[in-house]
C-alpha positions, 0 to 999 in steps of 0.5 A: 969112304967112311964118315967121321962126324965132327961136334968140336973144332980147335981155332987160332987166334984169328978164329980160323978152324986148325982142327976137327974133333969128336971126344972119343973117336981114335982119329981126333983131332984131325988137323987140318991139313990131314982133313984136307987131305982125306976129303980131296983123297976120298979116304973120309968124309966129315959131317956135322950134327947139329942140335936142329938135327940137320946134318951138314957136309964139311968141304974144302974150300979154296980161299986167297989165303989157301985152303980151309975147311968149311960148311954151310948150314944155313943161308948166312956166308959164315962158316958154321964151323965156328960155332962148335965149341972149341976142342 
């Protein structure tokens, strides 16, 4: 399984994450579903850095509204992936 690290992510309107993003990388943006897909078929992994220097998994979460991507950096219930910036 190879490790892609992420430092951007694309959001709707709503503020739900659609894609993933290192500037540079040839696999971004990574949508989503294509996200997904790789981390449920254990093709990649995706790992952020932060600027604390802590590295977080993102994971796959089943929600009401369906599968999302999300990580959890801190002892909030927030999705941290909102607070990269947008790509």
């Amino acid at each position: 399984m190879a490790t892609r690290y992420v430092n951007k992510s694309r959001k709707d309107r709503d503020g739900d994450i659609t894609a993933l993003c290192n500037a540079g990388e040839s696999w971004s943006p990574r949508l989503k579903a294509d996200a997904i897909s790789d981390i449920e078929g254990g093709s990649h992994s995706y790992h952020v850095s932060w600027s604390d220097g802590k590295v977080t998994q993102i994971r796959v979460v089943q929600g009401s509204n369906g599968k999302y991507l999300r990580t959890d950096r801190d002892d909030t219930t927030r999705n941290n992936l909102d607070d990269l910036p947008d790509c």
